[in-house]
DRENPA-3360 file (N, C-alpha, C; in nm, 2 decimals, always signed):
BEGIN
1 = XXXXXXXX = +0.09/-0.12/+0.00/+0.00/+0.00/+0.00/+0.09/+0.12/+0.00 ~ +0.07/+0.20/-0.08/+0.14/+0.35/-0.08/+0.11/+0.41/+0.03 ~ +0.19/+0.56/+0.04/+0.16/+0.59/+0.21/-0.01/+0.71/+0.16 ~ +0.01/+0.72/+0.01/-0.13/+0.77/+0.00/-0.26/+0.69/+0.03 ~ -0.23/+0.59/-0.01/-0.37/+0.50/+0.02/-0.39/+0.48/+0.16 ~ -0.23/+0.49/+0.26/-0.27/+0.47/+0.41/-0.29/+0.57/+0.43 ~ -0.28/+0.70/+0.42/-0.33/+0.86/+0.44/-0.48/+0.83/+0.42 ~ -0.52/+0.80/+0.28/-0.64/+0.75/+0.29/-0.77/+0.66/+0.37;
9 = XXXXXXXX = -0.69/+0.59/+0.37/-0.75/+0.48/+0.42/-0.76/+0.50/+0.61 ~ -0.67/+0.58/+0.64/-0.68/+0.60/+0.75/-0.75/+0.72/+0.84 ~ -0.75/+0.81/+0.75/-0.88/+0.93/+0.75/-0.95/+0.90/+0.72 ~ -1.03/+0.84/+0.62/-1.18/+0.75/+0.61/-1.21/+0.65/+0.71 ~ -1.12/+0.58/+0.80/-1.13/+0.52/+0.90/-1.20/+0.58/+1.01 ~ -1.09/+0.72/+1.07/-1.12/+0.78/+1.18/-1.27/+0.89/+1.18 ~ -1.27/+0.95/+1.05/-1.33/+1.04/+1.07/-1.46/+1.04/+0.96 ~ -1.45/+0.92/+0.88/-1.58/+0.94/+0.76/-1.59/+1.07/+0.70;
17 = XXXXXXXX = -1.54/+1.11/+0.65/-1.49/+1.24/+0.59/-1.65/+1.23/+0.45 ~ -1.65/+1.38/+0.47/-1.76/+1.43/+0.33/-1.66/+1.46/+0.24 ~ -1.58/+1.52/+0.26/-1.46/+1.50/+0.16/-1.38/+1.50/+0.17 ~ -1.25/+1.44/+0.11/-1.13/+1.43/+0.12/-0.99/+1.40/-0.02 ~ -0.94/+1.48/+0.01/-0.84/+1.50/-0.12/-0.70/+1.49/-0.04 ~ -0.62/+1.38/-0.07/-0.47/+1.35/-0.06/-0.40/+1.36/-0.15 ~ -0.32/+1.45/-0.18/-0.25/+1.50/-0.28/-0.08/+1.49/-0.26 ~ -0.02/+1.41/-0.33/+0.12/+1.39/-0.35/+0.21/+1.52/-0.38;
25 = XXXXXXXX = +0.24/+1.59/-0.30/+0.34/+1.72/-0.39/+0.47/+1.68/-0.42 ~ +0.50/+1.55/-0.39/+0.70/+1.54/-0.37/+0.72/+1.59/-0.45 ~ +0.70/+1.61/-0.60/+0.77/+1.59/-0.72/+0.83/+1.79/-0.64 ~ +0.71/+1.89/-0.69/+0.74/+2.00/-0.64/+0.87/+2.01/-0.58 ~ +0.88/+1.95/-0.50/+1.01/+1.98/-0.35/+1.13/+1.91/-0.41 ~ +1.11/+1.86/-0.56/+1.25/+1.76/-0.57/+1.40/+1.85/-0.59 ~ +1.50/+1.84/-0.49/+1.58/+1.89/-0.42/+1.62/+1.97/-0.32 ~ +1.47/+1.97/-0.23/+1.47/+2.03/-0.15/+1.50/+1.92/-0.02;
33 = XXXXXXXX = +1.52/+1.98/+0.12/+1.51/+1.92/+0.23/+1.37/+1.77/+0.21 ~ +1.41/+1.63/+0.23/+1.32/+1.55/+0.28/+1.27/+1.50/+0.14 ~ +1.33/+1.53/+0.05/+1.28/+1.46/-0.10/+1.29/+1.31/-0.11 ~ +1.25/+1.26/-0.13/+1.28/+1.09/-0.14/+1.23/+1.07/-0.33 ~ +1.35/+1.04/-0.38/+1.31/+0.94/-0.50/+1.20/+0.84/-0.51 ~ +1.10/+0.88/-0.60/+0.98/+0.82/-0.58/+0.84/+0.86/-0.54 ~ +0.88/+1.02/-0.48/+0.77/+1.07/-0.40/+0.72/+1.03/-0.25 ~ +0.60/+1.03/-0.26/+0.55/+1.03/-0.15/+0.61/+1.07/+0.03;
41 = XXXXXXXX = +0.64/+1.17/-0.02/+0.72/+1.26/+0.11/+0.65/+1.41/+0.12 ~ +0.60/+1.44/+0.03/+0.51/+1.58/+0.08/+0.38/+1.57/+0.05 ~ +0.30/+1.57/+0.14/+0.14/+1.59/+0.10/+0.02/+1.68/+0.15 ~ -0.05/+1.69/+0.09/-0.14/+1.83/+0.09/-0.29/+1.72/+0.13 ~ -0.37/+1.75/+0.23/-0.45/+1.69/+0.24/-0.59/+1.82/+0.30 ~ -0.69/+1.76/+0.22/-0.78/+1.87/+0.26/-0.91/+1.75/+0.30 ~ -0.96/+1.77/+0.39/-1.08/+1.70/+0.44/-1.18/+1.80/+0.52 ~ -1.29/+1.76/+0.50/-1.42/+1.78/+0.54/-1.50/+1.71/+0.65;
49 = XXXXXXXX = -1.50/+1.71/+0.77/-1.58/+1.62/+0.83/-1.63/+1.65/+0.98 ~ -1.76/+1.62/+0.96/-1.88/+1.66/+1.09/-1.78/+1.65/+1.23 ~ -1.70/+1.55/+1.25/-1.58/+1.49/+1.34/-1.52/+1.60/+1.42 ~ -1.49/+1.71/+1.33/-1.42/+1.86/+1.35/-1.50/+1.94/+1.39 ~ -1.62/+1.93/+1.41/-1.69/+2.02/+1.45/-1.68/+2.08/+1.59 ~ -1.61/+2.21/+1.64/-1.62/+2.22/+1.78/-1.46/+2.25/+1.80 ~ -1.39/+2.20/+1.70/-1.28/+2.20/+1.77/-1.17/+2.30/+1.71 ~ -1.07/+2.31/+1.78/-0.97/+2.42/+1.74/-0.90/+2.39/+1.66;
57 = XXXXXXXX = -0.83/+2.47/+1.59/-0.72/+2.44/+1.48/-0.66/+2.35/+1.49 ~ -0.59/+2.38/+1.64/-0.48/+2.29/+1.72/-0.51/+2.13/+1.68 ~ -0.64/+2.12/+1.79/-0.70/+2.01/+1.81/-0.72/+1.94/+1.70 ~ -0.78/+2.01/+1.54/-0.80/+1.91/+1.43/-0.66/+1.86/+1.38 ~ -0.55/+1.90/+1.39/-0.44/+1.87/+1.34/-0.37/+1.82/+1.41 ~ -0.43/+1.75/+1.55/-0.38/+1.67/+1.65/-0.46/+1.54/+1.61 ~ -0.58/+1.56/+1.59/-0.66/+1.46/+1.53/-0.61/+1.41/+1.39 ~ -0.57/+1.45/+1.35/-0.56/+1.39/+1.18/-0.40/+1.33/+1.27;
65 = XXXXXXXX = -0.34/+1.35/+1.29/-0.18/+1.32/+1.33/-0.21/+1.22/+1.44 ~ -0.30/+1.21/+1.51/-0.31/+1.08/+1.59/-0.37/+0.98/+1.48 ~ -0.41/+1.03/+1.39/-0.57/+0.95/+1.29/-0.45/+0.81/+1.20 ~ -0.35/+0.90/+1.18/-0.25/+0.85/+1.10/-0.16/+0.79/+1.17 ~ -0.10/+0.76/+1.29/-0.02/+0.72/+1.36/+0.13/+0.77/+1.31 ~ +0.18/+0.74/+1.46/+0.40/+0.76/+1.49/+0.44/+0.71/+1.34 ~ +0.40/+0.59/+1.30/+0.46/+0.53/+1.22/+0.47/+0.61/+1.11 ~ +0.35/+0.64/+1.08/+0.32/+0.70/+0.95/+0.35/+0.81/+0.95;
73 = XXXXXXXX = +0.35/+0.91/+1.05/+0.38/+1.00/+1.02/+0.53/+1.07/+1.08 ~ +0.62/+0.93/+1.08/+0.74/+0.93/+1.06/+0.77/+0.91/+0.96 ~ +0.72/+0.86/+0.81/+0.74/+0.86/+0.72/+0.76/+0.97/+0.57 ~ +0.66/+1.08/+0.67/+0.61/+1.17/+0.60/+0.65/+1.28/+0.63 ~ +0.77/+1.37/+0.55/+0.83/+1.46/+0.57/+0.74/+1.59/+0.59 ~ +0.66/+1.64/+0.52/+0.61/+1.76/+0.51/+0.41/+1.72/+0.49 ~ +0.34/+1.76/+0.57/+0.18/+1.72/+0.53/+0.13/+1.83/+0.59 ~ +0.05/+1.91/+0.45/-0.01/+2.05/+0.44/-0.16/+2.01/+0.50;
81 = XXXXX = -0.26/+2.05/+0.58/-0.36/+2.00/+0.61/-0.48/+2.14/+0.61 ~ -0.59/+2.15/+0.53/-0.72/+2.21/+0.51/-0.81/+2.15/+0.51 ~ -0.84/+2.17/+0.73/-0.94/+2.11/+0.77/-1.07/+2.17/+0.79 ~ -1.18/+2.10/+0.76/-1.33/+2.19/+0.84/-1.42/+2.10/+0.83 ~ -1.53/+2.15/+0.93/-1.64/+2.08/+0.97/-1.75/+2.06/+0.90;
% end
C-alpha cells in the first residue's frame, strides 16, 4: 500500500470524511530538504468532516496526526492540512 492510500485509508477510517483529497506534492520539493526518489514525502491533504466540529485548529491537526499514527507520520516529511467541519 502506498503511504497515500494509508493517508487514505486511514482518515476515512477515523473520521468518515464528506470530503477528502490526498494530494502527492513530492515531485514539487524535488531537491529540496526531505525529497525521497519516488515521492510520496510531501502531502497536501484537505478534508471535510462533521468529526471537526467544535474543535480548534490545534485540536483538528492533532486529530488527523493521531488519525495517521507515529509510524506513518514518521514517514512523511512535510503534510499540508485544510481542515473543516
Amino acid at each position: 500500500m502506498t503511504r497515500t492510500e494509508e493517508i487514505r485509508t486511514s482518515l476515512q477510517a477515523a473520521f468518515a470524511p464528506e470530503t477528502l483529497e490526498v494530494v502527492d506534492e513530492s515531485e514539487s520539493h524535488r531537491g529540496h530538504a526531505g525529497y525521497q526518489d519516488g515521492g510520496e514525502s510531501h502531502f497536501r491533504v484537505k478534508i471535510t468532516a462533521p468529526a471537526f466540529g467544535g474543535m480548534s485548529r490545534v485540536a483538528r491537526h492533532r486529530a488527523v496526526h493521531a488519525a495517521l499514527g507515529a509510524d506513518l507520520m514518521g514517514r512523511i516529511h512535510a503534510l499540508a492540512l485544510e481542515i473543516s467541519a
